[in-house]
C-alpha positions in Angstrom: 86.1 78.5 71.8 89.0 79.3 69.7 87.5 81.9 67.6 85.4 83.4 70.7 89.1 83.9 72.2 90.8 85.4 68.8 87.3 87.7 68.7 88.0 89.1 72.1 92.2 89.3 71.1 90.9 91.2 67.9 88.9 93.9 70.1 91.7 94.6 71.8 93.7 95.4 68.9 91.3 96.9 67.4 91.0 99.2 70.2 95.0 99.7 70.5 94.8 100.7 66.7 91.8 103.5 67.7 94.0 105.4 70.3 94.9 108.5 69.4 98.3 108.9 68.5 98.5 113.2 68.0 101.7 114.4 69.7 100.3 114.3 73.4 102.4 112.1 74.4 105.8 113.6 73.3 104.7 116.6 75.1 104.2 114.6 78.6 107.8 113.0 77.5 108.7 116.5 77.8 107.1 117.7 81.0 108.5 114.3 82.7 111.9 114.8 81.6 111.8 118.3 82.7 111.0 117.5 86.3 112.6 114.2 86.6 116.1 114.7 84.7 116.2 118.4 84.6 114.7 119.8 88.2 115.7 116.1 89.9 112.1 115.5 91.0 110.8 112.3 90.3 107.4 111.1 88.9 104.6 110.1 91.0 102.3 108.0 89.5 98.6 107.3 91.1 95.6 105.4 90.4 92.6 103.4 91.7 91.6 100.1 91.3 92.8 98.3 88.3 94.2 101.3 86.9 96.2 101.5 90.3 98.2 98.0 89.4 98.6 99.6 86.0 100.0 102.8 87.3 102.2 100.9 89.8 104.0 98.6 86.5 104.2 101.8 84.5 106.0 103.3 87.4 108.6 100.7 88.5 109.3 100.7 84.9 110.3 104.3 84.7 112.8 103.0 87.8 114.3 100.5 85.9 114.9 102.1 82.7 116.8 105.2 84.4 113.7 107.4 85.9 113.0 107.4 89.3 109.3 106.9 89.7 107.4 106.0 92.5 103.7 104.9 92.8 101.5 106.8 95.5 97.9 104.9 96.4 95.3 108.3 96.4 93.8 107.0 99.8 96.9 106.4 101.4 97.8 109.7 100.3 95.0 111.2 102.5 96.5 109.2 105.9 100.1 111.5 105.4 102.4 109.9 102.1 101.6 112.8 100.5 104.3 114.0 102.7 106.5 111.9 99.8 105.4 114.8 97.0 108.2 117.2 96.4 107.5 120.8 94.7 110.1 119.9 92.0 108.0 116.1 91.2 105.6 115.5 88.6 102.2 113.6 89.4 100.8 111.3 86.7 97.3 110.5 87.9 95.2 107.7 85.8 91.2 106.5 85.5 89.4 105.6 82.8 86.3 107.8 83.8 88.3 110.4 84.6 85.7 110.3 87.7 87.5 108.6 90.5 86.8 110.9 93.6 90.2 109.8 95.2 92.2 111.0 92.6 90.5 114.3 92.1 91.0 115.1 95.6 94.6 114.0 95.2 95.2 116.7 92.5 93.5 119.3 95.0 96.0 118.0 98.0 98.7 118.3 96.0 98.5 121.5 94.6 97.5 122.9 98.2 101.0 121.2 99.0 103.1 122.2 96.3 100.6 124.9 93.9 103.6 124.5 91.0 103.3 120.9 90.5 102.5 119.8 87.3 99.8 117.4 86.3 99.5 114.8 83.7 96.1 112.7 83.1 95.4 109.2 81.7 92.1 108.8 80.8 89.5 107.8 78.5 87.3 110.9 79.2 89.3 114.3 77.8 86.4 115.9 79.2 86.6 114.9 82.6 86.4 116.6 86.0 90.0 115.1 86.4 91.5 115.9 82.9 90.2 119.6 83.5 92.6 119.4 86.6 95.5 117.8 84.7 97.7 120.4 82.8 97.8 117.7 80.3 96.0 114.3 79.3 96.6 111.7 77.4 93.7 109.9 76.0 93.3 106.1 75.9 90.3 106.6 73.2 88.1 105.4 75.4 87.7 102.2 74.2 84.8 99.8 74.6 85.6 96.8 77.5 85.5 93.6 76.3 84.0 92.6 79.6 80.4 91.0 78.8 79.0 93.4 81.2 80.7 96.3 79.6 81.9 97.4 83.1 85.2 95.0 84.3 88.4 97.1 83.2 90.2 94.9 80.7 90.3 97.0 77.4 91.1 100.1 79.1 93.9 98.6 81.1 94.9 97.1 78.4 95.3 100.7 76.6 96.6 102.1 79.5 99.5 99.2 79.7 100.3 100.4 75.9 100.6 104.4 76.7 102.9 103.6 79.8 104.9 101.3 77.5 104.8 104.1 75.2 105.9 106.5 77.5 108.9 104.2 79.0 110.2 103.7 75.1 110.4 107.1 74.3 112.1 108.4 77.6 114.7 105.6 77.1 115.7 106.8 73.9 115.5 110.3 74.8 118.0 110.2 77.8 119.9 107.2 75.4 119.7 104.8 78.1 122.2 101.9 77.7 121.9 98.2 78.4 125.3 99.1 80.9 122.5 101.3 82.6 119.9 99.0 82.9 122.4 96.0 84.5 122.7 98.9 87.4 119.3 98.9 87.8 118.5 95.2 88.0 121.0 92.9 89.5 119.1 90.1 90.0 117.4 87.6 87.8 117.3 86.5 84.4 117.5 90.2 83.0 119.8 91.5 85.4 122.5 88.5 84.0 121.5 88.9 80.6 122.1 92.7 80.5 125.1 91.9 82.6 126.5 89.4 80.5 125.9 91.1 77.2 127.7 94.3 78.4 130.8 92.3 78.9 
């Protein structure tokens, strides 16, 4: 059992170690700081599924680390919260197939709403019916899942975890945002005291 779990461990780093790493990424660091702590939109993140819980932590991490981000489910976008997307925002729309019929449409609704807002992609597939959409995408490297079945998102998430974290990191250090900053953000709990407490 012990090697079956450090053979699955190893896939996943393997697969971390295949994504592409080519300068994508500081461009959507630009685009996002642009509308976010230029234009004071914020960024809209959206995704179905698993990728959905993904794009929800990748955006309450932006909020918490100094840029307002919200998450927008593509379906309830459909039933009026698409009423939340401002012309100044940025959307960052994520699936692994780049396939996922909700969030295609969700580009096309937003763009009939605002036609200026920009896109960003997160996806496995470069060529996809959604990256085409996207004004930008960054790749995962469409890794292979280490689900038995080769269908149950786990090594794609997994990538997907790593580009938001990514993402967060570099933002951080490119509006220099402080520990002073963070206690702001998150009053409660263990890190809330501990940045707290260290800024005294």
């Amino acid at each position: 059992m012990k090697e079956k779990i450090k053979s699955i461990i190893q896939k996943q780093v393997d697969a971390i170690n295949k994504m592409p790493i080519d300068g994508i990424s500081q461009i959507a660091i630009e685009m996002i700081h642009k509308a976010v702590h230029v234009n004071g939109g914020k960024l809209v993140v959206s995704g179905m599924g698993k990728a959905g819980q993904i794009g929800l932590n990748i955006a309450t991490t932006f909020s918490s680390t100094g840029t307002p981000s919200i998450f927008l489910h593509p379906s309830e976008a459909q039933h009026g919260d698409l009423g939340l997307l401002q012309e100044n925002d940025l959307l960052f729309v994520i699936s692994n197939s780049g396939k996922t019929r909700e969030l295609i449409e969700l580009t096309q609704l937003a763009k009939g709403l605002h036609p200026k807002v920009k896109v960003i992609c997160l996806s496995g597939k470069t060529e996809s019916n959604l990256s085409k959409r996207a004004d930008l995408t960054i790749s995962t490297g469409n890794p292979k899942e280490v689900c038995p079945l080769g269908l149950t998102p786990t090594t794609s998430t997994t990538c997907m975890t790593i580009v938001g974290d990514v993402l967060v990191v570099l933002m951080m250090e490119k509006i220099k945002f402080t520990k002073e900053d963070y206690a702001k953000r998150h009053h409660s709990g263990y890190l809330g005291e501990k940045a707290r407490n260290e800024n005294r």
